[in-house]
C-alpha positions, 0 to 999 in steps of 0.5 A, spaced: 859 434 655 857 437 649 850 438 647 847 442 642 841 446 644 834 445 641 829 450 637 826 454 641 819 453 638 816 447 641 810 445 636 803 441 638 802 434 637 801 432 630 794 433 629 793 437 635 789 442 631 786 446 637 792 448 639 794 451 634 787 456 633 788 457 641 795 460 639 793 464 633 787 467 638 791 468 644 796 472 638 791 476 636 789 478 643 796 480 644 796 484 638 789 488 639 792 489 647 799 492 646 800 494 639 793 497 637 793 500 644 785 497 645 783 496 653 781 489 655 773 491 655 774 493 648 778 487 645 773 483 650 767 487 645 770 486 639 772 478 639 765 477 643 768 474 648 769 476 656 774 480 659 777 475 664 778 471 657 783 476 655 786 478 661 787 470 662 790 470 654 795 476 656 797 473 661 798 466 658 802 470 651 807 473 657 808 466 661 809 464 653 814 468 652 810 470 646 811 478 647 816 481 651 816 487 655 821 493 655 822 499 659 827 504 657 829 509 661 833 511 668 829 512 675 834 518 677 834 514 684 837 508 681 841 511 677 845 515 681 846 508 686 849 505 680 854 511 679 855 510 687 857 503 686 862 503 681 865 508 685 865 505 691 866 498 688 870 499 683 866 496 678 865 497 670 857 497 670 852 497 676 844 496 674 841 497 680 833 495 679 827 499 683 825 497 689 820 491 689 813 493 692 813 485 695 820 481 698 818 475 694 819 479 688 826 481 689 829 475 685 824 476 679 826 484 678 834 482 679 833 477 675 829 480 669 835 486 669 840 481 668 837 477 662 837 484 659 844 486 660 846 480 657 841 480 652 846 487 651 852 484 652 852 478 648 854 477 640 858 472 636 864 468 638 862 469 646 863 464 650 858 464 657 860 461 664 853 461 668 851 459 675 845 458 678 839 460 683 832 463 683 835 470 680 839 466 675 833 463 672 829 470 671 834 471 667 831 467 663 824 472 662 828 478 658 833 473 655 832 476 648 832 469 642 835 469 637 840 465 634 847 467 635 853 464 631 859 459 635 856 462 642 858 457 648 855 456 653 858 452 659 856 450 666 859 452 672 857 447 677 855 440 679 848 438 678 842 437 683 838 430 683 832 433 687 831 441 683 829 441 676 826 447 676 833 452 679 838 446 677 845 448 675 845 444 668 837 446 666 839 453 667 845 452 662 841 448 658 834 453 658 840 459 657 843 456 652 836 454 647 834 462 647 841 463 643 842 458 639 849 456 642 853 449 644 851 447 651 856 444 655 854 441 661 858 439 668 856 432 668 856 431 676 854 432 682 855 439 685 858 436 691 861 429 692 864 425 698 870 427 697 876 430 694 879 424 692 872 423 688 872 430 684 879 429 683 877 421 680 871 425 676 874 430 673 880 426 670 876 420 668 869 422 666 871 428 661 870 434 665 878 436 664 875 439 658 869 443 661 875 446 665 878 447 658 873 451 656 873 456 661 879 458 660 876 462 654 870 465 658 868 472 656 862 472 660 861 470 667 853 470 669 853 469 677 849 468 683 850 469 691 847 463 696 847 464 705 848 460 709 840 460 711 838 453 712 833 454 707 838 455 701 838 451 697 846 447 699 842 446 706 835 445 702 837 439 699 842 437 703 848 437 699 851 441 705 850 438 713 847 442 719 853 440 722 857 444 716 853 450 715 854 450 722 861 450 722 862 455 716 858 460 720 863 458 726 869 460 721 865 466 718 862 464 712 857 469 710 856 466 703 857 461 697 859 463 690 857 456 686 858 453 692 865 455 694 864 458 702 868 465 704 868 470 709 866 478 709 873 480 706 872 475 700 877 470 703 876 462 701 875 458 707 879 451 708 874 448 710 873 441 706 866 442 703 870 447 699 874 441 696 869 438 695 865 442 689 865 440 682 865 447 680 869 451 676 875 453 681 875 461 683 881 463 681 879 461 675 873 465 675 878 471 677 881 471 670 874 472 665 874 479 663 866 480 665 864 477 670 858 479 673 853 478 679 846 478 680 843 478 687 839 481 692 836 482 697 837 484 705 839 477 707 844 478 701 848 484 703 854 480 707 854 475 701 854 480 696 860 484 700 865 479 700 863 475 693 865 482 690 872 481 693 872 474 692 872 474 684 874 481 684 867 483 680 866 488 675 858 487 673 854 489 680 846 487 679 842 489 684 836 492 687 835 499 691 835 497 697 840 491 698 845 497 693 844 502 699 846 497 705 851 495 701 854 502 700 853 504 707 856 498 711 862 499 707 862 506 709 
């Protein structure tokens, strides 16, 4: 199904005058603070106001995405993990992010770098198959706006009912918004009853030309999951106990776009993988950049054998999962 995505400026409700002037200041505040170089009391003494204001207007023109923050450079340690990684892994590119001070914000650093890289990456003509995931969706934060011309951007799983924050066809619709581009989202569930189901689905509800579509990807934007009970497949219930159970019993380590598979990057023949609307993964073999950003100790197996499974060439990761990865492989 074909969307075209909106402006990325949302405007107030007619006659919502205050938030316009909320705006102009809340700017204004930025502009003293990064541009001009002033310290938040100085700003705060200027404009008579407290600091705790100007730190909250700082705050809120970042969450606004009004300002943006970049960092040019290479930690040396990082550097030479990502040189160790092309070498180890055979891959195109590594970006491998410093280590995080807090657990929690190791999706935000992957997920800010890879919005960077695609920011890099990505010009006219392209056209874009995205995953999904927490990671995926920090992305989002460093994806630099703009309009490119006769960009598409495709969805490459089911959606879910329940998430809307980390849904598949609201990370294609958001990603799709930042650039301009023609969104093309798969209009089903991410898992079905059966393959007889998605087979129907497919055939009958337009999906054949999703498929289509991706046959011309330039870029893949992808995530990895576990087969932890707290993931999202288990989460929601999309996947039963009983079957998390059963993929781990066959040596699951992890689910690329909700296609489980072993350490050595092998699809398993479990029914679950029949039943997935997703963009099949020898397909995905077939892009010329295909990219995955994910991290995390509980990641290291995942990440081993994805690399294997759709023979990846664009590794995002951070510092420790980098340095695991590379001792487990020996």
């Amino acid at each position: 199904m074909l969307e075209r995505a909106g402006s990325r400026k949302s405007k107030p409700p007619p006659g919502d005058r205050g938030a316009g002037r909320i705006a102009r200041n809340r700017m204004r505040i930025a502009w003293m603070y990064y541009v001009e170089g002033l310290t938040q009391n100085e700003i705060a003494d200027r404009l008579g106001i407290g600091r705790v204001t100007v730190v909250r207007n700082i705050n809120e023109a970042i969450k606004q995405r009004e300002v943006k923050i970049w960092i040019e450079g290479e930690v040396a340690e990082c550097f030479e993990l990502e040189q160790e990684l092309k070498s180890a892994f055979a891959l195109k590119e590594a970006v491998v992010v410093p280590q995080p001070t807090q657990v929690e914000n190791i999706a935000k650093s992957i997920g800010f770098a890879a919005g960077m890289y695609v920011s890099d990456v990505l010009t006219d003509n392209m056209t874009v198959g995205v995953g999904w995931g927490a990671t995926l969706y920090e992305s989002l934060q460093t994806l630099a706006p703009r309009e490119l011309e006769n960009v598409q951007v495709i969805s490459l799983l089911g959606g879910i009912v329940q998430a809307r924050k980390f849904n598949p066809a609201e990370f294609a619709w958001q990603f799709a918004r930042l650039v301009g581009a023609d969104c093309f989202l798969f209009q089903a569930p991410a898992v079905v009853d059966s393959p007889e189901t998605r087979e129907a689905l497919i055939e009958r509800c337009g999906l054949r030309d999703i498929f289509r579509r991706a046959e011309r990807l330039d870029i893949a934007l992808l995530s990895v999951g576990t087969l932890a009970p707290s993931s999202t497949a288990f989460r929601f219930n999309l996947i039963s106990d009983e079957e998390r159970l059963e993929l781990m019993r066959m040596g699951a380590v992890g689910d690329l776009l909700f296609s489980f598979y072993d350490r050595e990057g092998r699809l398993l023949d479990h029914p679950v993988n029949r039943r997935v609307m997703a963009l099949p993964i020898e397909q995905l073999r077939g892009v010329p950049t295909r990219v995955i950003a994910s991290g995390g100790n509980e990641k290291v197996e995942c990440l081993l054998g994805a690399i294997k499974l759709i023979d990846c060439n664009v590794l995002i990761t951070n510092e420790a999962t980098a340095r695991e990865m590379l001792l487990r492989k020996g």
